[in-house]
N, C-alpha and C positions, 0 to 999 in steps of 0.2 A: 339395503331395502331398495325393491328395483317401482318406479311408478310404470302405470301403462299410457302410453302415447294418448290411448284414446279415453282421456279424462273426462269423467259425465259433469256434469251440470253440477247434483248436488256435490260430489267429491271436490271439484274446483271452489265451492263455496263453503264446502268445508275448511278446508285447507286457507281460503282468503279469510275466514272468520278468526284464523288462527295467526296470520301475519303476523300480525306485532312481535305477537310470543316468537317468532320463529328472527325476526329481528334483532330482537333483544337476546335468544338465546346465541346467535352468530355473534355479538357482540363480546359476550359472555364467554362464550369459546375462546374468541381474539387475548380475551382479559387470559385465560387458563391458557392459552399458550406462552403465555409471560409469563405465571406465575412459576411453569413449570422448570422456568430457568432460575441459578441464584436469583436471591432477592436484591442486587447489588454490592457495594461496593463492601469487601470487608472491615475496615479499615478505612479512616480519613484521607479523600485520595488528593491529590496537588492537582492531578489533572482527568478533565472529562471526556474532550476528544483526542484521536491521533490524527495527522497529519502524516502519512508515511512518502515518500518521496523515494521510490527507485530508477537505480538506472542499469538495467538490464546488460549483458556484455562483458563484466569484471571489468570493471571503473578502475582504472592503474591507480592505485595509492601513492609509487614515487614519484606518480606524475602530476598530483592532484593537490594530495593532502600530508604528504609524509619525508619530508624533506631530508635529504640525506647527502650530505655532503661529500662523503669517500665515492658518492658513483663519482662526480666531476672530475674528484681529484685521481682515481684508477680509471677514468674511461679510458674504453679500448684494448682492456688487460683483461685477463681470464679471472674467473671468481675463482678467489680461496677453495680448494674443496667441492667447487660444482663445476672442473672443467671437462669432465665426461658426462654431466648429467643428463637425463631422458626425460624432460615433462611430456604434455598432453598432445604437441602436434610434433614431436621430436627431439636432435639434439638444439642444444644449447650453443649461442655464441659469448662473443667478451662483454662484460661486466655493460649498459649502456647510459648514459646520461640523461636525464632528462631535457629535451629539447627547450625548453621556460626556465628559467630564473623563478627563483622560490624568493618571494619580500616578505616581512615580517610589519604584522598584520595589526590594526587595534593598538590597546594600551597595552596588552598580554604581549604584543609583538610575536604571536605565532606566524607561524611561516606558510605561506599559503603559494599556491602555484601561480605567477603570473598569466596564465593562461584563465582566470576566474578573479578579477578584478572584482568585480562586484559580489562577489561570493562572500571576498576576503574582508568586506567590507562587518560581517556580522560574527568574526573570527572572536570578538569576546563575548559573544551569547552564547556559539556553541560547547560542547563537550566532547572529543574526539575520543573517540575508542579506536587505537591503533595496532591493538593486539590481538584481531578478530582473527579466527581458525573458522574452515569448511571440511567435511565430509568428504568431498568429491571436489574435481576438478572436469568437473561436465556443466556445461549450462543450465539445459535445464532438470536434472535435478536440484544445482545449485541455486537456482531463481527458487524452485519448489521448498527447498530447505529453509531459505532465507526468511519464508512465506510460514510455514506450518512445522518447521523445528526437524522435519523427515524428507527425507530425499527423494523415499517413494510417496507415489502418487494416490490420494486417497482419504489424507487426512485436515482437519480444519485448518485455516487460515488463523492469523491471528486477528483479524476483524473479525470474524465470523465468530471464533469465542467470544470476542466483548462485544457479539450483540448477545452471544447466549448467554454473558455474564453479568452484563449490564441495561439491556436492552435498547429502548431508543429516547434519545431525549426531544421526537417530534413526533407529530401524531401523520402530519402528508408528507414524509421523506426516506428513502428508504434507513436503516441504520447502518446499512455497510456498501459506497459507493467506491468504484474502481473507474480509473480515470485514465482510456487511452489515448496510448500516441497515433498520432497521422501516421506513422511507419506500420504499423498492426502493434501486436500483441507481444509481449514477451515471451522466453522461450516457455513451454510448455502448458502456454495458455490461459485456461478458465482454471485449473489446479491452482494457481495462484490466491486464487480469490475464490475456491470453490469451499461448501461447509465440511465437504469429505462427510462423517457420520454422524451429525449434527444436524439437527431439521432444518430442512431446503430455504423455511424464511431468513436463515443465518447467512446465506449467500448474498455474493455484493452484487448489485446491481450494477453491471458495467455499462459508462458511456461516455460522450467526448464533445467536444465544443464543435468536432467538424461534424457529428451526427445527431443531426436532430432528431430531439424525440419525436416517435411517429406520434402523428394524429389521433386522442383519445377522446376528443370532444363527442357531445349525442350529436347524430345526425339528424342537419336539418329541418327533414320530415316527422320527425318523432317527436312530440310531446314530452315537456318533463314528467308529466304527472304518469305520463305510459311506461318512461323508462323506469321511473322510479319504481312502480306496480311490479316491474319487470325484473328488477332487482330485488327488491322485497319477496316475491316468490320464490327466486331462486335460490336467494339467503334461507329461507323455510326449507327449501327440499334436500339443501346441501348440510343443513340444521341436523334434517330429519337423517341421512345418510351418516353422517359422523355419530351421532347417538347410538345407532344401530350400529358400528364398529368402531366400538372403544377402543378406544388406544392405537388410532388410525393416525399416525401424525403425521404424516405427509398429507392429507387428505385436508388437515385442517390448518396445515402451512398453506398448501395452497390457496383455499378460503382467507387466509389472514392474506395472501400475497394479491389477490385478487380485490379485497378491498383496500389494499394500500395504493395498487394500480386506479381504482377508482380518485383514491384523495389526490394523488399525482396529477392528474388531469386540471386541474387547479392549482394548483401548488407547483410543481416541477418546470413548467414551458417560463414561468414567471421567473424564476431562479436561474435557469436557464442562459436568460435572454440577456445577452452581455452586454446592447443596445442602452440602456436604462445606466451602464454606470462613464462617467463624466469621462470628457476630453481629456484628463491631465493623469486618468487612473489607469487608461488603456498605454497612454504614452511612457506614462511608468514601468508597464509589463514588456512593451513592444508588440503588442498585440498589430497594431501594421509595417511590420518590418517587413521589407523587400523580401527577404529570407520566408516560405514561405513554412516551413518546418519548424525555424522561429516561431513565426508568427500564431501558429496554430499549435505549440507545448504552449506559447503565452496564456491562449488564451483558455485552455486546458488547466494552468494556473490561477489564474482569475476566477476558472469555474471551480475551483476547489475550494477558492476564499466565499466563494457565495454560500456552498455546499455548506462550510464549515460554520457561516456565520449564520445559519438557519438552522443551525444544530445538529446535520448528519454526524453519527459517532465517530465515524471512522473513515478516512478518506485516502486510500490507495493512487497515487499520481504517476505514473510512469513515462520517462524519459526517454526513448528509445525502444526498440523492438526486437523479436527475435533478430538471430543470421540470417544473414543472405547469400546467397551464392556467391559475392563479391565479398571480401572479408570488411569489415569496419563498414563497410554502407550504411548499415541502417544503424548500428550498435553502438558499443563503447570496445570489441573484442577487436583489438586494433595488432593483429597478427602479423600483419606482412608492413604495412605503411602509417605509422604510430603517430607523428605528426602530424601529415597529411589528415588524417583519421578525427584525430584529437582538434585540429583546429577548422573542424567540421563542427563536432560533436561540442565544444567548449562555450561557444558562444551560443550556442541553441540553448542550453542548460542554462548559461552563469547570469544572463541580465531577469529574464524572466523568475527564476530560482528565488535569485536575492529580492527582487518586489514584493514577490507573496511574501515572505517571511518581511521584510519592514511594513507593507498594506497589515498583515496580522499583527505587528506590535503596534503598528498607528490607533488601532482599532481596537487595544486591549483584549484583543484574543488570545491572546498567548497566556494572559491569566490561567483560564482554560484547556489549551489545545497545548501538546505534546509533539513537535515536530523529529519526526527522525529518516536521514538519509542512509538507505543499503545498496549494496550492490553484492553480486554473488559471493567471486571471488577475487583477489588483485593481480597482478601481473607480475612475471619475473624481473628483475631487476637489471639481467643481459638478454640480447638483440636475440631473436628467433634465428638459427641457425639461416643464414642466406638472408635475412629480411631487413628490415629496419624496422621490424615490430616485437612486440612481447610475447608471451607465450601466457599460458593461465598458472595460477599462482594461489591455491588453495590454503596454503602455510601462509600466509600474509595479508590481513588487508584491512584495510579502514574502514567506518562506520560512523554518525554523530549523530546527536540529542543536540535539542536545545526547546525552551520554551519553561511548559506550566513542571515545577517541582525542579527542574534542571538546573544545576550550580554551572552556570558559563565561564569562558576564560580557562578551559582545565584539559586537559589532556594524561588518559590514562590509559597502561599499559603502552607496551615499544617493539620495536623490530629488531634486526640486528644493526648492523651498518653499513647494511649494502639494502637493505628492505627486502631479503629473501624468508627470511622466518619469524612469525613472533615468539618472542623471547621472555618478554617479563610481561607476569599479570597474565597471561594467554588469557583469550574469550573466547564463547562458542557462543552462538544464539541460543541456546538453551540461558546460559546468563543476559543476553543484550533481552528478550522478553520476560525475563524474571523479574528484568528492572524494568520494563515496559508496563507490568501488569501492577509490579508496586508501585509505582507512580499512580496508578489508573485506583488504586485502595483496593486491592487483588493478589493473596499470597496464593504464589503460582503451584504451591505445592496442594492446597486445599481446591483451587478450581479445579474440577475433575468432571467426566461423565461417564458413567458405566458403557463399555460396550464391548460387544465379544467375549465376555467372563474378564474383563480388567477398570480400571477407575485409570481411564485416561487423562492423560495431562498436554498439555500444549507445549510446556517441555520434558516432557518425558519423563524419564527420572531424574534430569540432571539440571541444572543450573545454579547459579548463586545471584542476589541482586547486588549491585557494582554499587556499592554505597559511596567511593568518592565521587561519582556526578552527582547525587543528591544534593540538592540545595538544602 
């Protein structure tokens, strides 16, 4: 329905005699873009929010999380079987050690990387899955895959489903927030966190502790009562527009995104505003560490516990950023200089990491909230031909749960004994979000949504949910 600019007297008073209704039916719209999603959860869920925590790069497993003894004892010697082998930037050298000492962690006494002290500290909350498989050995499809179960670019997030499947549990926040790093973005960007075929309000709203939100207050010269008049009509005509082309749903994604960006204005800067929490909660993050990369994932941290504890669903946190020209710069893809690399990247992650997760069980969020850390894919177990770095390692790599429904203390599936292949139990993401979505009271095989002639799924056809983390 197209209006003409030059609006008479009586039509404008038409139209204003009609307001409310045109309010109320914007309102009404909002409600029928929810309803049009499941009605929630299937099933009694353990948990309401995620908490996802990535780090971009292929996070070394032998380095980190996955302790393996034969590298020490063969470093220097050729791998069994992979002494001509060809990964993703070439050949292969001898078998390499892990630069850290691995200590044994908690009452479980799991073996955690000395390079992540404070990590190690929540070793009997977590749930490690060590037998995680990828697709590809490319970053960003691997960051993409890790995100939306598909390598190509195009398809939901897994926020993006649990707001289509559960919606939001706040009325001024958005339901699916991504949280970047000072370095940029991971590799292949808004895909990440993008809805792919899923209506546009399913998309996360990305932002960051160093980027303030712009300014959405009314300006000074404007009256409430004018802007409001102002909004109210335009709620009527955008009313009147969507009525007239049914079944427009991007049209009234928008409308739903545009009054959320309203509630925001109040809501969001207060949330926000890291000022407002005490001396001893910021010192617990490091939010003023010299380090200034530190300092600002800290506080990107911080803002994820605020996010979480005002109920956004779903909250995406990232550690690190695409490549850079320089290998390991910005990342965890620590090719050429694995140490050097790593005892960049270790301490930005391990002090700040570990607070949010104890600030969230100080605070009984974890009742709640679902925490889980990914990374693409892991590293080879021998030195990059020529380097003293890794090579990418799509047959191997680690993953962890811990929080709301999660059985801590546990460690499922394994590698081999050098950390080049998983072995027993093998996982794909197709299972690591089966079990995500049953936690959440969501059987992955019934969440679905028509499109292109198929009942899509999040995982596709495949997964299983990993019943031993189940608490």
């Amino acid at each position: 329905m197209t209006h003409s600019l030059d609006l008479t007297r009586r039509a404008f008073l038409g139209h204003m005699s009609t307001g409310l209704t045109g309010v109320a039916l914007a309102r009404l719209l909002a409600g029928e873009l929810r309803a049009s999603s499941p009605s929630g959860p299937q099933f009694a869920p353990k948990a309401k929010q995620v908490l996802q925590i990535f780090c971009p790069g292929g996070a070394s497993h032998v380095d980190l999380w996955d302790h393996k003894p034969l590298l020490e004892k063969f470093h220097g010697t050729p791998m069994p079987g992979g002494e001509t082998e060809v990964t993703f930037q070439g050949k292969n050298g001898n078998l390499m050690k892990s630069p850290w000492a691995f200590a044994p962690a908690g009452q479980t006494g799991k073996m955690i990387s000395t390079l992540l002290p404070h990590m190690a500290g929540h070793a009997d909350e977590m749930a490690f899955i060590h037998s995680m498989v990828s697709r590809t050995n490319t970053h960003g499809p691997g960051c993409v895959a890790m995100n939306t179960c598909f390598t190509r670019e195009g398809f939901p997030s897994a926020g993006s489903w649990l707001s289509y499947a559960l919606g939001s549990l706040n009325d001024d926040l958005p339901t699916y927030i991504a949280i970047q790093d000072l370095r940029g973005e991971p590799p292949n960007g808004k895909a990440n966190w993008g809805n792919g075929f899923l209506s546009a309000q399913h998309q996360a709203v990305s932002m960051a502790a160093h980027q303030p939100l712009r300014n959405l207050a009314r300006p000074a010269g404007i009256p409430p009562e004018q802007e409001r008049a102002t909004r109210d009509f335009l709620q009527l005509m955008n009313a009147e527009h969507a009525a007239a082309h049914e079944g427009h749903d991007e049209l009234r994604a928008r409308m739903a995104a545009y009054e959320l960006a309203a509630k925001m204005q109040l809501t969001a800067p207060a949330v926000s505003d890291l000022s407002r929490e005490p001396a001893h909660v910021h010192a617990l993050y490091g939010t003023g560490d010299r380090n200034a990369l530190k300092a600002a994932y800290a506080k990107n941290c911080l803002l994820a516990r605020r996010f979480l504890e005002k109920g956004v669903r779903y909250v995406s946190l990232y550690c690190a950023s695409r490549a850079s020209a320089v290998d390991g710069l910005l990342n965890w893809d620590a090719h050429k200089t694995l140490q050097a690399d790593y005892e960049r990247h270790g301490p930005i992650f391990d002090q700040p990491t570990a607070a949010l997760l104890t600030d969230l069980k100080q605070r009984g969020l974890l009742q709640d909230v679902l925490v889980v850390w990914c990374t693409e894919f892991g590293r080879m177990p021998t030195h990059q031909d020529g380097t003293s770095g890794r090579d990418h390692n799509p047959d191997a790599f680690t993953t962890w749960m811990m929080g709301a429904g999660v059985r801590g203390g546990v460690s499922y599936g394994a590698t081999d004994d050098f950390g080049r292949r998983s072995v027993q139990d093998v996982t794909t993401v197709h299972d690591f979000y089966a079990t995500v979505l049953h936690l959440l009271g969501l059987d992955h095989e019934k969440l679905t949504y028509y499109h292109n002639g198929a009942n899509r799924r999040l995982t596709d056809v495949h997964g299983h949910v990993i019943k031993p983390l189940l608490a």
